[in-house]
N, C-alpha and C positions, 0 to 999 in steps of 0.2 A: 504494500500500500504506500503511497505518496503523496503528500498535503504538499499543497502550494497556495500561500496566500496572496493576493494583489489588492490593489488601491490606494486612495490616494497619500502618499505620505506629508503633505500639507494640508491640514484643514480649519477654516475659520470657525471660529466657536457661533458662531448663528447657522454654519452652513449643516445639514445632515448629510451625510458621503456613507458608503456600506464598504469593510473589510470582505474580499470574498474569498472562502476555500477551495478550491478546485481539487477534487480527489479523484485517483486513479487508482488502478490497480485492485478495486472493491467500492461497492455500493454503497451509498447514505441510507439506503434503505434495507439494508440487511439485516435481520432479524438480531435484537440486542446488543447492539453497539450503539454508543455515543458519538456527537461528535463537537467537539467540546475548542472554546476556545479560553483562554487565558493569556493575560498581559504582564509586563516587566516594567509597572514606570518607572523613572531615573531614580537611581540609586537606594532600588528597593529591590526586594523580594517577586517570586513569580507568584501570580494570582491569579485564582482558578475566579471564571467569570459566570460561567454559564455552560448552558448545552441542552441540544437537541436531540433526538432519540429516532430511531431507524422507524418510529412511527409519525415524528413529529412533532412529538411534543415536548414542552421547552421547560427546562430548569436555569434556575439563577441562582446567585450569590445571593443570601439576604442584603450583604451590604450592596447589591449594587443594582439589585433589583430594579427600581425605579428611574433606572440611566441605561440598562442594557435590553438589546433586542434581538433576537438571533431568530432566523428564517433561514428556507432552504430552497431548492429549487431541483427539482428530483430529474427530470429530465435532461441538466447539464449538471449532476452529480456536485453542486456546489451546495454549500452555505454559507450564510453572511453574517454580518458584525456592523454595526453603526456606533463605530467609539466616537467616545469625547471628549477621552483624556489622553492626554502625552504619554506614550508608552512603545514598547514594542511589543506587539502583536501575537501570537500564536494560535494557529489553529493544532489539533490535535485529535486524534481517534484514542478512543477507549479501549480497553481490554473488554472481553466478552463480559456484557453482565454486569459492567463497574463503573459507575457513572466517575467514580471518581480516580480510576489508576489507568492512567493512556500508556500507548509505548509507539507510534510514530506520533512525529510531528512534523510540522511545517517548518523553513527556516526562519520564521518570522518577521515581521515585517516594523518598520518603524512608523507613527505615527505622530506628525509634530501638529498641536493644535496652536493656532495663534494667529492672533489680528494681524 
C-alpha cells in the first residue's frame, strides 16, 4: 500500500483548501481499515487527528473535533483533510481493526497557514 498526500502548502486563514490522500496498492473501502490522518505542528509532537472507516464513517480527536473534517471519495480511492493549522501533514492507513495503530504512511506534507 502507498499514501500520497497533495495540496496546497500555503493557505490563508479565511480560505478552506482540502489535504488529499491518494492511495494505491489497496482500497479505502476495504472491509476494516482506517484511514487516518495526523499532523506534526512546529516543534511539537505527532497528533492523531481523525479518520475514516472503509464504510465511511468519521472519527475525531475530541480536541479537535470542531476544526477537523475528513471525506472520501471512493471512486478515485482518495481522502481529504481541510486543515487550519501550520503543520505537517500525514495521511496514514490502519492496521486491521485498529483505528488507532497504522503502519504505512504518507511522506507528508507541509502546511503553512498565513495572511
Amino acid at each position: 500500500v502507498q499514501l500520497q498526500e497533495s495540496g496546497p502548502g500555503l493557505v490563508k486563514p479565511s480560505q478552506t483548501l482540502s489535504l488529499t490522500c491518494t492511495v494505491s496498492g489497496g482500497s479505502i473501502i476495504t472491509t476494516s481499515y482506517y484511514w487516518t490522518w495526523i499532523r506534526q505542528p512546529p516543534g511539537k509532537g505527532l497528533e492523531w487527528m481523525g479518520a475514516i472507516s472503509y464504510s465511511g464513517s468519521t472519527y475525531y480527536s475530541p480536541s479537535l473535533k470542531s476544526r477537523t473534517s475528513i471525506s472520501r471519495d471512493t471512486s478515485k480511492n482518495q481522502f481529504t483533510l481541510k486543515p487550519e493549522d501550520t503543520a505537517v501533514y500525514y495521511c496514514a492507513k490502519s492496521v486491521y481493526s485498529n483505528i488507532w495503530a497504522v503502519d504505512y504512511w504518507g511522506q507528508g506534507t507541509q502546511v503553512t497557514v498565513s495572511s
